[in-house]
C-alpha positions in Angstrom: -7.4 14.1 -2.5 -5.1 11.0 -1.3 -2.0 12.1 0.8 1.3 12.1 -1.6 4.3 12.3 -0.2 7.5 13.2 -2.5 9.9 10.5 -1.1 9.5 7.2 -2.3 7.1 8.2 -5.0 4.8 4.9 -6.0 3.9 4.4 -9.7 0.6 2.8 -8.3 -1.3 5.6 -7.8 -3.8 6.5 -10.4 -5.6 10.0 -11.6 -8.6 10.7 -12.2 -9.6 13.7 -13.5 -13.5 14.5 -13.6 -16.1 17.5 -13.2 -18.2 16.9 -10.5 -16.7 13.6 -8.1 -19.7 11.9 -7.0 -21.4 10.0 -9.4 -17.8 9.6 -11.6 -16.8 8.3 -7.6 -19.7 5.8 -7.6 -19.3 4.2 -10.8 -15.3 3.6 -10.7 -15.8 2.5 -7.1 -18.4 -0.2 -8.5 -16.1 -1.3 -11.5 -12.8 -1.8 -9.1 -15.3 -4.0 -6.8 -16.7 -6.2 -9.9 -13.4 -6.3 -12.4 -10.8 -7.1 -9.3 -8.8 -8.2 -11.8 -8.0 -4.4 -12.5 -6.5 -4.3 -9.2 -6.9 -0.6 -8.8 -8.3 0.4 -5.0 -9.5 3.4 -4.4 -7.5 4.4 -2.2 -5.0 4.7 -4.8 -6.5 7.1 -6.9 -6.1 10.7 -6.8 -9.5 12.5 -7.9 -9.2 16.0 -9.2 -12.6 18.0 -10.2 -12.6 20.5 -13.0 -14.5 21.3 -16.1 -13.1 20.1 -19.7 -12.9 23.9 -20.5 -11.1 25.0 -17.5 -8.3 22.2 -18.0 -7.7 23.6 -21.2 -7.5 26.4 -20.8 -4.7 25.1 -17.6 -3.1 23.2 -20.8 -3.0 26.7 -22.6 -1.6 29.0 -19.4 1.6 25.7 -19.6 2.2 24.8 -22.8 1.0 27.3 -25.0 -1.9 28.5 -28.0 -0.8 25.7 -30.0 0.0 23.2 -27.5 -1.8 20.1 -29.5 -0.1 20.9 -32.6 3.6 21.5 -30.6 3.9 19.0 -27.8 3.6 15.2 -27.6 4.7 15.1 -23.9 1.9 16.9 -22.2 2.3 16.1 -17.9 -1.8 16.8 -16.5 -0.6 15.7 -13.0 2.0 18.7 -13.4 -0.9 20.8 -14.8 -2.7 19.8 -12.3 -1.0 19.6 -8.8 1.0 23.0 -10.0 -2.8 24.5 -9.9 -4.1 22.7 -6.9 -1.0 22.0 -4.5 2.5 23.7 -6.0 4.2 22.6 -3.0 3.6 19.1 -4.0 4.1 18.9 -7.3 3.1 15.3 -9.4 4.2 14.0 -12.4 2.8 11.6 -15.2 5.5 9.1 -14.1 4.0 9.0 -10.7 1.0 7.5 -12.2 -0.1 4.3 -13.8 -3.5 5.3 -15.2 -4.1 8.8 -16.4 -8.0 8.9 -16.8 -9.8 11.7 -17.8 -13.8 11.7 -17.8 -16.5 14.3 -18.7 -19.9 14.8 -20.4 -20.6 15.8 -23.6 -22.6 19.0 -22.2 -23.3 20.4 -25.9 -25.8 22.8 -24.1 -22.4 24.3 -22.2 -21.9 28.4 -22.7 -18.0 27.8 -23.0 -18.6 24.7 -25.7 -16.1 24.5 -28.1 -16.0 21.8 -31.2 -12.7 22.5 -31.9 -11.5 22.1 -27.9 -13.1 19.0 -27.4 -11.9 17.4 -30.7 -8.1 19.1 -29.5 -8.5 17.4 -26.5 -10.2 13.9 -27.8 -7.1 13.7 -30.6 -4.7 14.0 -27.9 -5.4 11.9 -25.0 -5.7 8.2 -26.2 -3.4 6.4 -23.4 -4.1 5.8 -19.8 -0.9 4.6 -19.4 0.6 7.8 -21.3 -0.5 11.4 -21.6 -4.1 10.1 -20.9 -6.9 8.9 -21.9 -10.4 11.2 -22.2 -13.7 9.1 -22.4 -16.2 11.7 -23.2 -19.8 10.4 -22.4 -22.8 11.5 -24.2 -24.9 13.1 -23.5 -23.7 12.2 -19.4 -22.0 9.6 -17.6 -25.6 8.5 -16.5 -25.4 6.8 -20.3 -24.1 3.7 -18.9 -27.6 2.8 -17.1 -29.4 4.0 -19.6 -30.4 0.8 -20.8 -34.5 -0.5 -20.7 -33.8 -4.3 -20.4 -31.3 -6.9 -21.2 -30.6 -6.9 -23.8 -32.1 -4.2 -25.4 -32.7 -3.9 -29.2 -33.8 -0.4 -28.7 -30.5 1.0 -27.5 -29.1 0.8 -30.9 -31.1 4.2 -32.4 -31.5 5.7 -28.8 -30.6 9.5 -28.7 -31.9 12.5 -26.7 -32.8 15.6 -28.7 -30.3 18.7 -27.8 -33.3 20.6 -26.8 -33.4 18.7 -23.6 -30.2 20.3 -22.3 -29.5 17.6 -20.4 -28.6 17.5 -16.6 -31.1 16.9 -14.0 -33.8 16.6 -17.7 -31.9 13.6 -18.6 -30.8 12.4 -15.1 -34.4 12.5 -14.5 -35.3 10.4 -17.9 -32.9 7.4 -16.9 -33.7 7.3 -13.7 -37.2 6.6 -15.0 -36.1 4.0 -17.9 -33.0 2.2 -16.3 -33.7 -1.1 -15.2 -30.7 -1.4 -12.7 -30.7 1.9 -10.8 -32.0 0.0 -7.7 -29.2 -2.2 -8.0 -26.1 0.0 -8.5 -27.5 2.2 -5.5 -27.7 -0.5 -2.7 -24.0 -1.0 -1.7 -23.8 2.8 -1.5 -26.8 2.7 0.8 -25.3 -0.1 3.3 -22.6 1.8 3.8 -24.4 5.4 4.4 -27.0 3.5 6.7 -26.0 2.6 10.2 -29.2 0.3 10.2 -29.3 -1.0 6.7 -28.3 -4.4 7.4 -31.6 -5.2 8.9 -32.8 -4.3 5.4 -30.6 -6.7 3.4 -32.9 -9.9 3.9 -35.9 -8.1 2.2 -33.9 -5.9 -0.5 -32.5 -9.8 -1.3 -35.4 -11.3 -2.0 -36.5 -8.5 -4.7 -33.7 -9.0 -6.7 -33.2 -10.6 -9.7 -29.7 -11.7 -8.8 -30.9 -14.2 -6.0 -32.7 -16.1 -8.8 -29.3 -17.0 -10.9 -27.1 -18.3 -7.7 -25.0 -15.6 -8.1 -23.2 -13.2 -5.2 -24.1 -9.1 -5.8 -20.8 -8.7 -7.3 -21.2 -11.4 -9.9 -24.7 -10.7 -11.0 -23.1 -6.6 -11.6 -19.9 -7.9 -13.2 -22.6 -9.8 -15.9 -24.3 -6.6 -15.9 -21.5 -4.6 -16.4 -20.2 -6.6 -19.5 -23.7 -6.3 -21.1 -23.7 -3.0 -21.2 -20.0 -2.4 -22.2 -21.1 -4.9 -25.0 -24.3 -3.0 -25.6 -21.7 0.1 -25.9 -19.6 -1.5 -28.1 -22.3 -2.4 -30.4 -23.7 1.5 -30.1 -19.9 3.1 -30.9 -19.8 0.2 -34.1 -23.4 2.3 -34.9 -22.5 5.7 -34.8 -19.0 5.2 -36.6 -19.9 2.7 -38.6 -23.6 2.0 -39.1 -24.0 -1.4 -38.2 -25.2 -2.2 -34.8 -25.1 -6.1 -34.3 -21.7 -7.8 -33.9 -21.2 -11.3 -33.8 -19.7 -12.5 -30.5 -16.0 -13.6 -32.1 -16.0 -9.9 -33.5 -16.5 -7.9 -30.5 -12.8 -7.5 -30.0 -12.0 -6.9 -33.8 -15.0 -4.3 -33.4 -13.8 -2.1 -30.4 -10.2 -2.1 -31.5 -11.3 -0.4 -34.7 -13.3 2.2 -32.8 -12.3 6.1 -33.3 -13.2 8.1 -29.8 -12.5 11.5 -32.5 -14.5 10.1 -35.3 -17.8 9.5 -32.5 -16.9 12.8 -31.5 -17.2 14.5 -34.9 -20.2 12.5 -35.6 -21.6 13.8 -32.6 -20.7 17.1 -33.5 -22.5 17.3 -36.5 -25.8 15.4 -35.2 -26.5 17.9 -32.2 -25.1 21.1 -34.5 -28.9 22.5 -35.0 -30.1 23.5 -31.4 -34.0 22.6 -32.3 -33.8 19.7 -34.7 -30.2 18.4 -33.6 -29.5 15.2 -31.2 -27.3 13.2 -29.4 -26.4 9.5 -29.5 -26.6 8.1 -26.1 -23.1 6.5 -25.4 -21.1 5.9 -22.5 -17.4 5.4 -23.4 -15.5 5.5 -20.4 -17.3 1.7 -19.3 -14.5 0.4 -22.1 -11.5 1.6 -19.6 -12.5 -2.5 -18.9 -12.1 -3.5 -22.2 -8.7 -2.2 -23.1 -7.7 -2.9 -19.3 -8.0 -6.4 -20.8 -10.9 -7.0 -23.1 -10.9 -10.8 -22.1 -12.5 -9.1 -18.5 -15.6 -8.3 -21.1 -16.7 -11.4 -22.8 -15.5 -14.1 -20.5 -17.7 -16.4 -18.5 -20.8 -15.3 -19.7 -23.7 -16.9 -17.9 -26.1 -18.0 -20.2 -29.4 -16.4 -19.1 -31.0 -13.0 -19.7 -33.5 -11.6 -17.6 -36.7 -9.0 -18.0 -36.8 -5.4 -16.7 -39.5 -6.3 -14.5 -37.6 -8.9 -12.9 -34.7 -6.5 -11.8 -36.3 -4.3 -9.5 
């Protein structure tokens, strides 16, 4: 957790509220470096680990049984900080981005439908209350993509019988075609020696090919899979996969994070037959950051799966 002081309280700061920090860590670390347009650093965000189920039942203990039917003003960094550090306490006005991420974890003993949807009804604004991007079936969904572009990822699901954790973890790692990729800037920096293994990690990658720097060849990566996102939520709500390029906008704006949800709900119900779309939503804190970050200056090349590794 980032040191806060009382006095002189800065509206910069940013929370983040996850269950598990590491790989939620990695991937908002990797967006900040790509999109610097966002102008968030991480060293201005506040990450606070707990389980969906936990903070609302932290919701309950403050506000009440019926707080989403009774309050439009609910404070998570109060919830929060009141649970973790009382003698600090923070407040939603402290923050500029309220940004709350889980998984979908269907398989969960403490899974509730109507929690989730509760939770998904109430926090649509980052900049408010907050906003909760639940992935499905993990936040691994955003690499779980086979090439580029890939026709495929429009009727992709995993059956609920997987349970997924270290089952699907294990399945993207073996389909993705940019794990290599997104680990390498963690590895420089966790290896002393690593820079003596730039030159020949270089020259494997795809990147090199296009004249582009690491951070440019991910940014293009990054908006194909938000796009590939986009084009999966338009799916599941809607039933139509393809979108034409001028109607990407029009297309996310129209998205319903509940609606997904209860679509969800419903398709990973039956515990042998049911499933799960595979969707990561909280990729699209870019696109209503400023959805221009998304679509603008495309390079026009795509590039194989075996070419990326």
């Amino acid at each position: 957790m980032n040191n806060y002081q009382g006095e002189g309280r800065r509206r910069s700061q940013n929370l983040l509220i996850v269950e598990g920090n590491h790989e939620k860590n990695k991937l908002f670390w990797l967006i900040f470096k790509c999109f610097p347009e966002i102008n968030i650093d991480m060293d201005e965000i506040w990450i606070y680990g707990t389980n969906i189920y936990q903070l609302y039942a932290d919701i309950v203990k403050e506000y009440g049984e019926k707080w989403a039917e009774e309050n439009d003003n609910i404070d998570l960094p109060f919830v929060v900080s009141k649970k973790q550090c009382p003698d600090m306490l923070r407040y939603k006005e402290d923050f500029t981005n309220i940004i709350l991420v889980f998984d979908y974890e269907r398989h969960d003993k403490k899974f509730s439908e109507k929690k989730i949807l509760e939770m998904q009804k109430c926090f649509v604004d980052a900049t408010d209350m907050g906003k909760l991007y639940i992935n499905y079936p993990m936040i691994e969904s955003y690499q779980h993509l086979r090439q580029l572009p890939d026709c495929d990822f429009a009727e992709r699901k995993v059956p609920v019988a997987l349970q997924p954790g270290k089952e699907y973890k294990s399945l993207v790692k073996k389909e993705t075609i940019f794990r290599s990729i997104i680990d390498f800037p963690q590895k420089i920096d966790d290896l002393p020696t690593a820079k003596y293994q730039l030159a020949d990690w270089v020259t494997k990658q795809r990147y090199v090919l296009t004249n582009q720097t690491y951070w440019k060849y991910m940014r293009d990566v990054f908006q194909q899979a938000i796009q590939h996102n986009i084009c999966k939520a338009n799916r599941i709500q809607f039933k139509q996969y393809d979108i034409p390029v001028g109607k990407y906008k029009e297309s996310f704006e129209r998205l319903d994070f509940t609606e997904i949800l209860k679509i969800q709900n419903l398709a990973s119900k039956d515990s042998t037959v049911g499933f799960i779309w595979v969707l990561n939503t909280c990729i699209f804190f870019i696109a209503e950051y400023n959805f221009t970050l998304v679509m603008k200056q495309r390079e026009d090349y795509t590039y194989e799966a075996q070419n990326a590794t």
